[in-house]
N, C-alpha and C positions, 0 to 999 in steps of 0.2 A: 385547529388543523386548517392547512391553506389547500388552496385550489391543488397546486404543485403535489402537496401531501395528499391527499384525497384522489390524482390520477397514479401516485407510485404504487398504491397498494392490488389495483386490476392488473397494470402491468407486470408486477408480480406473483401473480398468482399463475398469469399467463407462460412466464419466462420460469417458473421454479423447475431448480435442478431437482427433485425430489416431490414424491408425490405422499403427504402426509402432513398429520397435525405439526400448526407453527406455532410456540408458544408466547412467543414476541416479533414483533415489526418495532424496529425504530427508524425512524427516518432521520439522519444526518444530516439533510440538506446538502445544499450546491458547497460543492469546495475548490476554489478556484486558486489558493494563496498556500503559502507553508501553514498550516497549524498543526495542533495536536490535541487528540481529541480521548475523552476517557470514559469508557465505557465500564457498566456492571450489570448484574441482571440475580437476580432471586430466583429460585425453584425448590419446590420439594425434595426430599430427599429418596432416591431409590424410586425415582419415576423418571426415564429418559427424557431428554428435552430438546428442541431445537428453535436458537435464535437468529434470526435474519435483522442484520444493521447494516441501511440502502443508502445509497449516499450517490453524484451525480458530479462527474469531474467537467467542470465548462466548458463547453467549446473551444478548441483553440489552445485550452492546458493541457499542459505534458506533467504529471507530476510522480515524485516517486514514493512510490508506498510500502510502509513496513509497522510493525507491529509485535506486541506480547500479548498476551492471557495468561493468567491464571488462575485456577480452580484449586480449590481445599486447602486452609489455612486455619491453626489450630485446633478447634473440635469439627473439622471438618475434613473430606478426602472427594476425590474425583476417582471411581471408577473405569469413566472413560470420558476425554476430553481431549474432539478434534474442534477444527475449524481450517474454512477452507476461503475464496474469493472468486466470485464469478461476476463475470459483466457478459450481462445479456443472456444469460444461465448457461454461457460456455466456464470451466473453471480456469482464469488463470494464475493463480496460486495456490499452494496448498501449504498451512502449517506445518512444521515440523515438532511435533512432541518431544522434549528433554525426558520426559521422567518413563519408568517399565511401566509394570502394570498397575498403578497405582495403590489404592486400598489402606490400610492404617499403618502399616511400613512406611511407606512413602505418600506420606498424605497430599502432596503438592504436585501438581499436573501442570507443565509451562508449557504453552503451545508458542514457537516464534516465526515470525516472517522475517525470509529474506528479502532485502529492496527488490521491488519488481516497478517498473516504470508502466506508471497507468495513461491511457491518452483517453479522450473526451468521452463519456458515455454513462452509462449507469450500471452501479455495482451495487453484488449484495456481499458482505461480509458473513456464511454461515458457521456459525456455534453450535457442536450439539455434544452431548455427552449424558454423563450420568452422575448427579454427585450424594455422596452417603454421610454417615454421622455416626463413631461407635458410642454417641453421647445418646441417643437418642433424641434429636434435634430434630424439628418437622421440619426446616430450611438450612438450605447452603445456597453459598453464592461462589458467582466469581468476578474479574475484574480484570479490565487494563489499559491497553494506550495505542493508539491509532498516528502514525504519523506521516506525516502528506509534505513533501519537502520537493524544490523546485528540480526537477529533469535534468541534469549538467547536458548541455546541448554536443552533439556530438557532430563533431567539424567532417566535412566532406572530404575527400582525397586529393578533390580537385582546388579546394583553399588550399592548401598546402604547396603545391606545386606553382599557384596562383603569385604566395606570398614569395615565395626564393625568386621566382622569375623577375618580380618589381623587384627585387631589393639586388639583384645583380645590376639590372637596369639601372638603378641609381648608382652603385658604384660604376658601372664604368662610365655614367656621364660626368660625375668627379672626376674620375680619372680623364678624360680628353679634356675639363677643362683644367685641372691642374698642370696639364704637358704644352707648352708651350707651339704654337701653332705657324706655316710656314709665315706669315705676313709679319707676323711679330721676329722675327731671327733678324737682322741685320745681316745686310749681305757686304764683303768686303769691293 
């Protein structure tokens, strides 16, 4: 564990959206570039849980964040399985759940993010839920994919206006010098 990793975890204790047992911290590390990143985590079955995965977008980057999970895949099922995104323990995203109420019907719980554009700061990704087993299983898991892809920069009102104005301005100075001027006309 670095220096870096060893101050994330006071400041989150400090910043927690939620006052209760964590059952994991992972720290991500600084992510300043496109990648993508694959998360999983282990727990009992039929004991609630919640995991915080911290991660820290660099000064300076704008980038866009989206994501899957999912919970309970063959002898297994999700109860209940959200997750949510906070920077600075305000939230600003929240999964959206695909599947009802889970359970051995519908054993598979897909939680997704829409792109939300993240700028410089520290994030905690929370997971919590509940996952069960009609196998009699002492563990379930779940699983998925994190992905951080560059901010399409969004043009000002005033570039726009900027660009027609040069580019008239060039046409009409073609234009005068294409039209023949009075010194040049011969005169009878």
């Amino acid at each position: 564990m670095n220096l870096r990793h060893a101050l994330v975890i006071p400041c989150l204790l400090a910043l927690s959206p939620q006052v209760h047992a964590i059952d994991l911290i992972r720290p991500l590390g600084y992510i300043d570039s496109p990648e993508s990143i694959d998360i999983r985590a282990v727990h009992r079955v039929n004991r609630p849980f919640e995991d915080w995965f911290v991660f820290f977008v660099a000064p300076g980057s704008e980038l866009t964040f989206s994501g899957q999970l999912q919970a309970g895949a063959g002898r297994e099922f999700a109860r209940e399985f959200d997750a949510s995104l906070y920077r600075y323990g305000t939230e600003v995203a929240d999964g959206w759940d695909h599947a009802g109420s889970g359970g051995p019907s519908s054993p598979s719980r897909l939680v997704d993010f829409a792109p939300v554009t993240l700028r410089s700061g520290l994030y905690t990704l929370v997971v919590e839920g509940l996952l069960g087993s009609p196998f009699n299983l002492t563990r379930a898991s779940y699983s998925g994919n994190l992905n951080f892809a560059l901010a399409a920069p969004v043009p000002e009102p005033g570039a726009g206006l900027l660009l027609a104005a040069g580019l008239i301005a060039v046409a009409l100075g073609r234009r005068r010098s294409a039209s023949p001027s009075q010194s040049d006309v011969a005169t009878p």
